[in-house]
C-alpha positions as CSV (number, residue, x, y, z in Angstrom):
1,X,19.9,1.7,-4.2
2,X,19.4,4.5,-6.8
3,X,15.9,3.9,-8.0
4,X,14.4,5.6,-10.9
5,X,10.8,7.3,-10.0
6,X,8.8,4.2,-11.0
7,X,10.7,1.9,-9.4
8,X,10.9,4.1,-6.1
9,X,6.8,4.5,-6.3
10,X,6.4,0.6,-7.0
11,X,8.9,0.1,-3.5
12,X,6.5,2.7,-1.7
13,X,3.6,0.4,-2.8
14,X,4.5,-2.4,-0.8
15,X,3.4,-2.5,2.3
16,X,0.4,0.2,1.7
17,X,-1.1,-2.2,-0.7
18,X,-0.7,-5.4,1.4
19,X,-2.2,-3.5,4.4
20,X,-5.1,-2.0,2.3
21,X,-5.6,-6.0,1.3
22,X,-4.8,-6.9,4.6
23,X,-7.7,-4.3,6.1
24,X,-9.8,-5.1,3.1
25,X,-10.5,-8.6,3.8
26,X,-10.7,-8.5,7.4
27,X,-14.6,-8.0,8.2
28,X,-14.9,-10.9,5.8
29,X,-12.7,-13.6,8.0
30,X,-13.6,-17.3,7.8
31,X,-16.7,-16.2,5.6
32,X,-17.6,-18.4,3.1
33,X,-16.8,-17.3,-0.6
34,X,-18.8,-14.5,-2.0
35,X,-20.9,-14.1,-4.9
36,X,-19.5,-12.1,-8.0
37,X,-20.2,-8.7,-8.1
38,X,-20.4,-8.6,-4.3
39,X,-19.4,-5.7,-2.8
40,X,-16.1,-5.9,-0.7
41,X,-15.6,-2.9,1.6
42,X,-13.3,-2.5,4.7
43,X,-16.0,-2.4,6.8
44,X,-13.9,-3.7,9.4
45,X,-15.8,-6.1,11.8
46,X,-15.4,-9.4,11.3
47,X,-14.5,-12.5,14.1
48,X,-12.2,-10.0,15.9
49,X,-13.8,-6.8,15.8
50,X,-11.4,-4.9,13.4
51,X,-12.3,-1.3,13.0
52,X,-13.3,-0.1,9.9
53,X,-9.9,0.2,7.6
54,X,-7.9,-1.2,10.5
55,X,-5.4,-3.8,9.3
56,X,-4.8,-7.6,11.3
57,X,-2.0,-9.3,12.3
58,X,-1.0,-9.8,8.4
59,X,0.6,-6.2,8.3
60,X,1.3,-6.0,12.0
61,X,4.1,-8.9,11.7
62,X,5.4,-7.4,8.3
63,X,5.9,-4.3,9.7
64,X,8.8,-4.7,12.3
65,X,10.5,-6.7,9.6
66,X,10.6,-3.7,7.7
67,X,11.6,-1.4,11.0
68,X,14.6,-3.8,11.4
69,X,15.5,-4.0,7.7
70,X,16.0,0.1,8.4
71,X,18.1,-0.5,11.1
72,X,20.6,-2.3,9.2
73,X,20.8,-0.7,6.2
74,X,24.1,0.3,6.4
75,X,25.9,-2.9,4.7
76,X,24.9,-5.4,7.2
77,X,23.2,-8.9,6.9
78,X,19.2,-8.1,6.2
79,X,18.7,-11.4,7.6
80,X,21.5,-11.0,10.9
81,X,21.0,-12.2,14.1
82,X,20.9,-8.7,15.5
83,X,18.1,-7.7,12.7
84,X,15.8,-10.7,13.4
85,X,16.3,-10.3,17.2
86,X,14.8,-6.6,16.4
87,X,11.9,-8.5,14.5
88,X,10.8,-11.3,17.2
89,X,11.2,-8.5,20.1
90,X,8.5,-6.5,18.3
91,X,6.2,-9.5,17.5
92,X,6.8,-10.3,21.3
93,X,5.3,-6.9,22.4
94,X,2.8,-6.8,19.3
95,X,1.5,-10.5,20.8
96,X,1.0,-9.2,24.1
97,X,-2.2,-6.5,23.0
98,X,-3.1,-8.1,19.3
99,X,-6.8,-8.7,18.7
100,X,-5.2,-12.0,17.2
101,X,-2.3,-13.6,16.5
102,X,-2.0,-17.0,14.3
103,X,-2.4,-20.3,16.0
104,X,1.1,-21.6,15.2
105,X,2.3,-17.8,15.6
106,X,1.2,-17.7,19.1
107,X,2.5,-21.1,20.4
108,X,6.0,-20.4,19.5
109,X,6.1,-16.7,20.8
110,X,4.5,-18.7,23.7
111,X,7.4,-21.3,23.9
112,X,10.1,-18.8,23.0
113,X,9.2,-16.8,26.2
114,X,9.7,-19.8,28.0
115,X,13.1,-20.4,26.6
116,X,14.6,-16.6,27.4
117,X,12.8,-17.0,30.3
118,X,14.6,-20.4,31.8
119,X,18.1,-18.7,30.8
120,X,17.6,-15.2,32.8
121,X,17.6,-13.1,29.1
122,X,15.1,-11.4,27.1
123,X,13.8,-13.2,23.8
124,X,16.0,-13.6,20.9
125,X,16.0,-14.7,17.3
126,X,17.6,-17.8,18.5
127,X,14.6,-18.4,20.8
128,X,12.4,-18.3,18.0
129,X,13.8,-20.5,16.2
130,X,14.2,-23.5,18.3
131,X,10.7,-23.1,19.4
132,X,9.5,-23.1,15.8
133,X,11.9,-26.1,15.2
134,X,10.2,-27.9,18.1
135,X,6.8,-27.3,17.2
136,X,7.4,-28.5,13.7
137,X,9.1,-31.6,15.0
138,X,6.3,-32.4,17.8
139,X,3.3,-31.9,15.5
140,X,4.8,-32.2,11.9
141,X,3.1,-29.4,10.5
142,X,3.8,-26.1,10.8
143,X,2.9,-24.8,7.5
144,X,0.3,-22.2,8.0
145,X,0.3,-19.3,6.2
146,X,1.3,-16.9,8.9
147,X,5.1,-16.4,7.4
148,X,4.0,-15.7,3.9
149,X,1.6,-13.1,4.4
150,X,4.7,-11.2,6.6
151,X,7.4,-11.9,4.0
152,X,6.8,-9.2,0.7
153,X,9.3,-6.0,3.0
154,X,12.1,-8.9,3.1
155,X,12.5,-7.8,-0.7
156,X,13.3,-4.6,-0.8
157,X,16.2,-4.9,1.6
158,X,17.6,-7.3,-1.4
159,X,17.0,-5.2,-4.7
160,X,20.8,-4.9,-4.7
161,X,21.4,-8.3,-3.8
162,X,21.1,-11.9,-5.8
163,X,18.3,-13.4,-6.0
164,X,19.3,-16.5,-4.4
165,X,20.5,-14.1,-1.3
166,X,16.9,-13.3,-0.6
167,X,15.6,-16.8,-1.4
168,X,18.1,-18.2,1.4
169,X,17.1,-15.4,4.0
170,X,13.3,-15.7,3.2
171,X,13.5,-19.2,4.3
172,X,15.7,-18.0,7.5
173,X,12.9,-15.4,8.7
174,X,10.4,-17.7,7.6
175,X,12.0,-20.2,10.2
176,X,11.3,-17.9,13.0
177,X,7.8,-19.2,13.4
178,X,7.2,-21.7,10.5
179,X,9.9,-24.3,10.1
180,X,8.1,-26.1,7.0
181,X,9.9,-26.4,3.9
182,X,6.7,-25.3,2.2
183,X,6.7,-22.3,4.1
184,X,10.4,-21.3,3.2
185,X,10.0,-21.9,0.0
186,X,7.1,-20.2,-0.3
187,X,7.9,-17.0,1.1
188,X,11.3,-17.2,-1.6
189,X,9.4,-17.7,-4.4
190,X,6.9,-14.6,-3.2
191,X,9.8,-12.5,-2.4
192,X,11.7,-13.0,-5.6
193,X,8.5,-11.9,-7.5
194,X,8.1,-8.8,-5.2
195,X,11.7,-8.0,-5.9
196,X,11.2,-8.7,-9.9
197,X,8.2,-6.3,-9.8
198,X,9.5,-3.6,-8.3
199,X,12.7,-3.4,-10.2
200,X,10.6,-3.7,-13.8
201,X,6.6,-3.4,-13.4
202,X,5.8,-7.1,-14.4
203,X,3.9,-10.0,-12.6
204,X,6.0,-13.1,-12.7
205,X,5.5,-15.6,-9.7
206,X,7.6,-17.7,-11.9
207,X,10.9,-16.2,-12.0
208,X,12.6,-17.7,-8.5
209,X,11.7,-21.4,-9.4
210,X,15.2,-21.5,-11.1
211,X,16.6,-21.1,-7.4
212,X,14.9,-24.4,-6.5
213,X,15.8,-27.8,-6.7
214,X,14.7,-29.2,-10.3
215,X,12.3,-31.6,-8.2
216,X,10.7,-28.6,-6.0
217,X,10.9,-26.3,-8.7
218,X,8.4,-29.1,-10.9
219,X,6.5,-29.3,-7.2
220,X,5.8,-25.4,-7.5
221,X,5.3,-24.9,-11.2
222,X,2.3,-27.8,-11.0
223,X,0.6,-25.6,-8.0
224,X,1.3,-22.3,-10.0
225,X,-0.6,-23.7,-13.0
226,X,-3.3,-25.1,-10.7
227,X,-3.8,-21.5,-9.3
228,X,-4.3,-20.3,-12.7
229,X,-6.6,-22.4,-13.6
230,X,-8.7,-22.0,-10.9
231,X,-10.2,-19.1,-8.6
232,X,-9.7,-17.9,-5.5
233,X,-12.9,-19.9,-3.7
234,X,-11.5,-22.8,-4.9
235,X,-9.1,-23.2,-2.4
236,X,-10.8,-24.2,0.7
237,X,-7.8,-24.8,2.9
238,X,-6.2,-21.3,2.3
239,X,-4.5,-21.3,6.1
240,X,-2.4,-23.5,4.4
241,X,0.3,-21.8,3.3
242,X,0.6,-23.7,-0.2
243,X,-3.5,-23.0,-1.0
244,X,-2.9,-19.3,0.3
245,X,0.0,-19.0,-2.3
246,X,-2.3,-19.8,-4.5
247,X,-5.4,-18.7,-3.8
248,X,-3.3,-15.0,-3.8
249,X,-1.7,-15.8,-7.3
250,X,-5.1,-16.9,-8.4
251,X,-6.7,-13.8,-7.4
252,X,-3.9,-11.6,-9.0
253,X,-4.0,-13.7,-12.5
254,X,-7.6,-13.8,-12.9
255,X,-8.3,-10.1,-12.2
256,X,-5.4,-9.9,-14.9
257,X,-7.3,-11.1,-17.7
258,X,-9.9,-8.7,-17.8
259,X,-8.0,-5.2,-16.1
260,X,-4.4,-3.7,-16.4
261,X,-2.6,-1.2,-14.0
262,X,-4.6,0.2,-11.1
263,X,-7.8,-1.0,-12.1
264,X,-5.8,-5.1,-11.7
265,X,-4.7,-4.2,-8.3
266,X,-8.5,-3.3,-7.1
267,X,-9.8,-6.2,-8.6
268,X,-8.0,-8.6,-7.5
269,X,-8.0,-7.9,-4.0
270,X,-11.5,-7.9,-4.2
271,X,-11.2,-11.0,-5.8
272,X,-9.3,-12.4,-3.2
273,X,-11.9,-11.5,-0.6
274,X,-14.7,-12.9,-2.4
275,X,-12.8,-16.1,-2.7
276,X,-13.9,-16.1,1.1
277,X,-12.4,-18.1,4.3
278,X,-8.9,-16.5,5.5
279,X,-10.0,-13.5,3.3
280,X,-7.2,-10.9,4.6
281,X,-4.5,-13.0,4.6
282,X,-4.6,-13.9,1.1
283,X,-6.0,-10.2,0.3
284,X,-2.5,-9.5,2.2
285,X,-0.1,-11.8,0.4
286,X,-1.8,-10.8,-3.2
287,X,-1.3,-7.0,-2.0
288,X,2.3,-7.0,-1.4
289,X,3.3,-8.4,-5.0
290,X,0.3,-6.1,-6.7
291,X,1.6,-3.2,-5.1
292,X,5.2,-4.0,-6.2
293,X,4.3,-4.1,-9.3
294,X,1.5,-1.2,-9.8
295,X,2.9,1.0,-6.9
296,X,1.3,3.1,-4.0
297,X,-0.4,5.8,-6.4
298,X,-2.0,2.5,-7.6
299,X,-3.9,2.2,-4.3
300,X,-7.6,4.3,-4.3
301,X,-7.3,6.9,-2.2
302,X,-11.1,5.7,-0.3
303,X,-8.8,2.5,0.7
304,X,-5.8,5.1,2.0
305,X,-7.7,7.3,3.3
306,X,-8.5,5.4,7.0
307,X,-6.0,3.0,6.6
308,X,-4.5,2.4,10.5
309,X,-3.3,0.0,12.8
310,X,-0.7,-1.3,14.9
311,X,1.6,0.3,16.2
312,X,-0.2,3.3,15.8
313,X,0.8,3.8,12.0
314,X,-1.4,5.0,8.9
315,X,-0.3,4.9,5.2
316,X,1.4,7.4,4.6
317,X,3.7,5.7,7.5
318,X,4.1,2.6,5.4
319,X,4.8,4.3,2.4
320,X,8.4,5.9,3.8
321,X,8.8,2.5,5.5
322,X,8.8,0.9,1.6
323,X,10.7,4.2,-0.3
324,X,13.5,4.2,2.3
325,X,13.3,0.4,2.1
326,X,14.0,0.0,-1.4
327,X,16.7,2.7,-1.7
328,X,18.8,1.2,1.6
329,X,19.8,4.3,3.1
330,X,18.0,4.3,5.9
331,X,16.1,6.7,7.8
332,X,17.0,10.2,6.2
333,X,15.3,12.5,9.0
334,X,16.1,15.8,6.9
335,X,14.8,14.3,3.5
336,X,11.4,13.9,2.0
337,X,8.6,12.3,2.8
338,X,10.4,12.5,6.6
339,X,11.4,15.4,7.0
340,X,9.2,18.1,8.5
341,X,9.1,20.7,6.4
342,X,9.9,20.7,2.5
343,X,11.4,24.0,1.1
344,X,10.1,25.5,-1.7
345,X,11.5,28.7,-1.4
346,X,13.3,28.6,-4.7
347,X,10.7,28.5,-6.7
348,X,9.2,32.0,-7.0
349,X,5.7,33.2,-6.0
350,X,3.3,30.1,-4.4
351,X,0.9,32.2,-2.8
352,X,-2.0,32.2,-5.5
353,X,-5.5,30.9,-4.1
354,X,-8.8,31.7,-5.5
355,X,-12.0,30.1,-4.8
356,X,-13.2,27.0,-7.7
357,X,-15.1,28.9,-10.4
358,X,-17.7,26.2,-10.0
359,X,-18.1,25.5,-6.3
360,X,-17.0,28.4,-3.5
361,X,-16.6,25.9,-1.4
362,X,-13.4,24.4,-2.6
363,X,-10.0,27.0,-2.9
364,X,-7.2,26.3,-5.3
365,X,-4.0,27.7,-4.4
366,X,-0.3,27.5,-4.4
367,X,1.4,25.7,-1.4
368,X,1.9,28.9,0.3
369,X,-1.8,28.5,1.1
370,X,-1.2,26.3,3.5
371,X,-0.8,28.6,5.9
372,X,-3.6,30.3,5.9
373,X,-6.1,26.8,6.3
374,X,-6.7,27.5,9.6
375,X,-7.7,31.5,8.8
376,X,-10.1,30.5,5.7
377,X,-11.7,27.6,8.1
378,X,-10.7,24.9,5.6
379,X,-11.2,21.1,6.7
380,X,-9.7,19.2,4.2
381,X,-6.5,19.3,2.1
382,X,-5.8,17.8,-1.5
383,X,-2.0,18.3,-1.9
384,X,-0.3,17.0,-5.6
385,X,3.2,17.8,-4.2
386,X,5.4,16.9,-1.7
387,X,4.9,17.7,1.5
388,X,6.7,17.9,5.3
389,X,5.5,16.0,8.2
390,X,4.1,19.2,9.5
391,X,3.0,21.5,6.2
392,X,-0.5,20.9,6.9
393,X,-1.0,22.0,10.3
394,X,-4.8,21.7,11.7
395,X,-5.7,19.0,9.6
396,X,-6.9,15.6,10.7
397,X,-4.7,12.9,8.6
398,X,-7.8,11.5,7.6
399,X,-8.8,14.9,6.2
400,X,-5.4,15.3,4.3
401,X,-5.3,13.3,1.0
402,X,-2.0,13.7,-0.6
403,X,-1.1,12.3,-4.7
404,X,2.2,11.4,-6.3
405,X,2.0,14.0,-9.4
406,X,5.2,14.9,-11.3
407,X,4.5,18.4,-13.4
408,X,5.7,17.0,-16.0
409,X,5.1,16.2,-20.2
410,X,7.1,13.0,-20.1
411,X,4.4,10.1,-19.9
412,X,6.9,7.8,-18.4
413,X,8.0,10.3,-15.4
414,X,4.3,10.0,-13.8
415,X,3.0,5.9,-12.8
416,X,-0.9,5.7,-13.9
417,X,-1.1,9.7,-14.3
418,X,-4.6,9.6,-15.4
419,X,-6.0,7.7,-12.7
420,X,-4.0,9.7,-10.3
421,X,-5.8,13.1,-11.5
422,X,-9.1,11.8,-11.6
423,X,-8.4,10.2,-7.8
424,X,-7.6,13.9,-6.3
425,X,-10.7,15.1,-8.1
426,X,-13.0,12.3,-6.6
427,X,-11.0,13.2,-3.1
428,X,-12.5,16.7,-3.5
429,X,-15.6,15.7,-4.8
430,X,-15.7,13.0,-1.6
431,X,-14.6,15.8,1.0
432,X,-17.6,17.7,-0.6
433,X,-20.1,15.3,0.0
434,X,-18.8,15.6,4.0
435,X,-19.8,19.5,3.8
436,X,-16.2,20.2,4.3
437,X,-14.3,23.0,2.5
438,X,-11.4,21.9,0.7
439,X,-8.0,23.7,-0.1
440,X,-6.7,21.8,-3.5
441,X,-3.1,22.5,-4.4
442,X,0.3,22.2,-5.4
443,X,3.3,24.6,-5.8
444,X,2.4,27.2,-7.9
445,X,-1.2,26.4,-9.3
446,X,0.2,26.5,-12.6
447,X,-0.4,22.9,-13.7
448,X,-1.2,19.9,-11.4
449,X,-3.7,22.6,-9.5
450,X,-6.4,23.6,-12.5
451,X,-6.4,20.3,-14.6
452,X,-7.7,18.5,-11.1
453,X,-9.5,21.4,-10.7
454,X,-11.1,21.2,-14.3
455,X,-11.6,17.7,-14.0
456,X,-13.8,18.5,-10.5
457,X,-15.4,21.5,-12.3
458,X,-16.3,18.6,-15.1
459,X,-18.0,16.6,-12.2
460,X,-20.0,19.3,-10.9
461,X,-21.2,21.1,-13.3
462,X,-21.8,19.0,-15.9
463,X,-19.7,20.3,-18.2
464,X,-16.7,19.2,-20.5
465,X,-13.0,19.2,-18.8
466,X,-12.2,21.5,-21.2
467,X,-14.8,24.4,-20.8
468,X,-14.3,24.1,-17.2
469,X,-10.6,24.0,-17.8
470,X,-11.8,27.8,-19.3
471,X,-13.2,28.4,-16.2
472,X,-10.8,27.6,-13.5
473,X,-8.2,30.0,-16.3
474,X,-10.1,33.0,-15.9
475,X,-9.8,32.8,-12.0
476,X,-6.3,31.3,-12.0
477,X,-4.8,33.8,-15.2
478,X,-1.4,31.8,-14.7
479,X,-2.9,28.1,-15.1
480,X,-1.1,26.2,-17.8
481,X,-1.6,22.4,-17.5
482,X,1.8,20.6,-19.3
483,X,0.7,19.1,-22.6
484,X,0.3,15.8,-21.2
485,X,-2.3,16.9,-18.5
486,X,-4.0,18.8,-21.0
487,X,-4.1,15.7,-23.3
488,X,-5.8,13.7,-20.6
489,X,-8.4,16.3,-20.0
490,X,-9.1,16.5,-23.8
491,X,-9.5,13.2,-23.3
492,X,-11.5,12.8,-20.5
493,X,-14.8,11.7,-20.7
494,X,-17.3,14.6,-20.4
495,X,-19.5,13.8,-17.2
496,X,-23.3,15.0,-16.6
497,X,-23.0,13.3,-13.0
498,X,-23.4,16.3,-10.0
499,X,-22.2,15.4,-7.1
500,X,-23.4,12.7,-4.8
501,X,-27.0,14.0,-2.7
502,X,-26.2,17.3,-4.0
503,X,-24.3,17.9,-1.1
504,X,-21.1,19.8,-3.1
505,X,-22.8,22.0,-5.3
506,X,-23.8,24.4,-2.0
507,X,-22.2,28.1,-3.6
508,X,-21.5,26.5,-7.0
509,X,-22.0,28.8,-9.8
């Protein structure tokens, strides 16, 4: 699908903002709710010893559903046999070395086995099925949660598609491992408001009860309306998957009252934690819709940063998983953000680098100054342009923060371009703080480079964006932030704050 940049930033969102949920809420598993105000951190931790920033089974299972919605994006069935036989191999594997998989989850992988098994075959989607059809039949309930906090990368294989498509095929890979009816339906209803949100910006868990019976679309709307009256804590059975529904949409419309756009998605996955008990799952579910709405340069960079987990992936990795996703091309090896190298050789000279006017230890340059990291002893990287796989050689992924920043005047053309500026100067300011020197950059250091830069210069010396907007002019002669950019320093709040301890101000003048 052709998507416009907002729309293509909101798909990207998806899965990095469930997983930071997901890894969020993890060290605070089966806690009871927290107080308000309480910190939430990803500490990591927790019943199952989750590194710090590492996310759980929640983003584990979502992820080969996502892998297998690549595969077939040629024109074939999202939801085919062949596609969700890709899906419950990976879980099968996954299962095998998880810190810990779902109850429910792990008795039909279990019983699944045992079917391929008895026939002489390998596990198939088939297999999964029947053993979640038994399970449901034998204990008559199988509605966990486990399905729904999976479900949000189902949607962007459907942006194309009808609704009702993706409402059918939620409740199909749904079935895999929950057979509920509450389960199906809730992973449609979920899906259709991750699809909504990424093809217009706007929060509406409402918007698939049309593609329900009149009676389960009444059933729904009543637990909808309960969630918004209430809070997150106040849904002490959240493993079910009906109270985590909730719980998530709870979360999500009571952090709306008070916050919009970035700031919303932050507070309401906090929110979800604090509500306590299966704190990353529903941190997980509410991620996936909040990121389809608000999109990945919605998602703080300290919660990107160390994000990690299984199979060895970090965000960046689920950000091309959503993008390519959402436009149904499939992998494109030669394009960005896959391929290994971007060219900017057409666009003149991109070798300037000076040192900051206000702190020797940070260098602004052009992306031709990429090259010489390794020569200048630089640690850390600050890119606002796109980058190749391997363009920033040296540098520990950790130690490479990279923004979503269009040069551009058009206020539409850039999602949450404020917040994005003042996130790469807080990178800078963070990678500081570590005694690291820092290479800040973008093409040519005309525009993106020096308003960042200004805004840092603001934080460390004291001063007005604008004065140290002067500043970082006099050593980069060719700076000329866009008019919007220079709006948003003009209206930037002047800051008397130096850095944290000190610690960045080492060689500032």
């Amino acid at each position: 699908m052709k998507l416009n940049p907002l729309q293509n930033d909101r798909a990207a969102g998806v899965l990095v903002a469930l997983a930071a949920g997901d890894a969020l809420g993890a060290g605070y598993e089966f806690g009871a709710p927290l107080p308000d105000g309480a910190e939430v951190t990803m500490k990591g931790g927790g019943p199952f010893g989750f590194a710090p920033a590492e996310w759980t089974d929640d983003t584990s299972m979502a992820i080969p559903i996502a892998e297998a919605l690549l595969e077939s994006a040629s024109g074939a069935t999202p939801s085919s046999p062949a596609a969700l036989t890709m899906v419950v191999r990976a879980w099968t594997s996954w299962a095998a070395e998880a810190k810990d998989v779902g109850a429910q989850t792990s008795s039909v992988i279990a019983a699944a086995r045992r079917l391929a098994a008895a026939a002489g075959r390998k596990v198939t989607a088939a297999d999964f099925t029947a053993a979640a059809a038994d399970f449901h039949a034998r204990t008559g309930r199988s509605a966990g949660n486990g399905s729904l906090m999976r479900t949000a990368p189902l949607a962007l294989a459907y942006l194309e598609r009808e609704p009702s498509e993706l409402v059918a095929a939620a409740g199909v890979v749904s079935a895999l491992t929950h057979a509920d009816p509450d389960a199906q339906e809730a992973c449609g209803l979920w899906c259709v408001a991750v699809r909504h949100a990424v093809l217009t910006g706007r929060l509406d868990v409402r918007v698939g009860l049309p593609l329900l019976s009149e009676e389960r679309a009444s059933v729904w709307l009543e637990r909808i309306e309960t969630a918004e009256r209430c809070r997150p804590r106040d849904f002490t059975r959240n493993g079910w998957v009906v109270e985590a529904f909730q719980g998530a949409w709870s979360a999500i419309h009571y952090a709306g009252r008070s916050t919009v756009g970035p700031a919303h998605l932050r507070a309401a996955l906090e929110e979800a934690v604090r509500g306590g008990r299966d704190t990353d799952t529903v941190a997980a579910i509410a991620g996936g819709l909040l990121g389809s709405a608000y999109g990945y340069t919605a998602v703080p960079f300290e919660w990107r940063q160390r994000l990690h987990g299984w199979p060895g992936l970090r965000a960046r990795d689920l950000m091309v998983l959503g993008m390519e996703l959402g436009r149904g091309e499939g992998r494109r090896a030669a394009s960005w953000p896959r391929a290994e190298r971007h060219d900017y050789s057409m666009w003149g000279r991109t070798d300037a680098l000076v040192r900051h006017p206000h702190d020797d230890g940070v260098w602004l340059g052009g992306v031709r100054s990429l090259e010489r990291v390794a020569e200048l002893g630089i640690d850390a990287v600050v890119s606002l342009c796109r980058l190749g796989t391997l363009d920033v050689p040296g540098v520990e992924p950790e130690d490479h923060a990279s923004f979503w920043v269009v040069d551009s005047a058009v206020e539409g053309d850039n999602a949450h371009a404020s917040f994005v500026l003042g996130e790469a100067a807080a990178a800078v300011e963070h990678y500081r703080s570590e005694g690291k020197t820092v290479l800040l950059h973008c093409v040519r250091a005309e525009s993106r480079t020096p308003t960042v830069a200004a805004l840092y210069g603001a934080r460390v010396a004291g001063i007005s964006p604008l004065v140290a907007l002067e500043d970082v002019r006099r050593a980069l002669p060719n700076a000329r932030p866009n008019p919007l950019f220079a709006r948003m320093l003009a209206e930037a709040e002047t800051t008397t704050n130096p850095v944290a301890g000190g610690a960045t101000r080492a060689g500032a003048q």
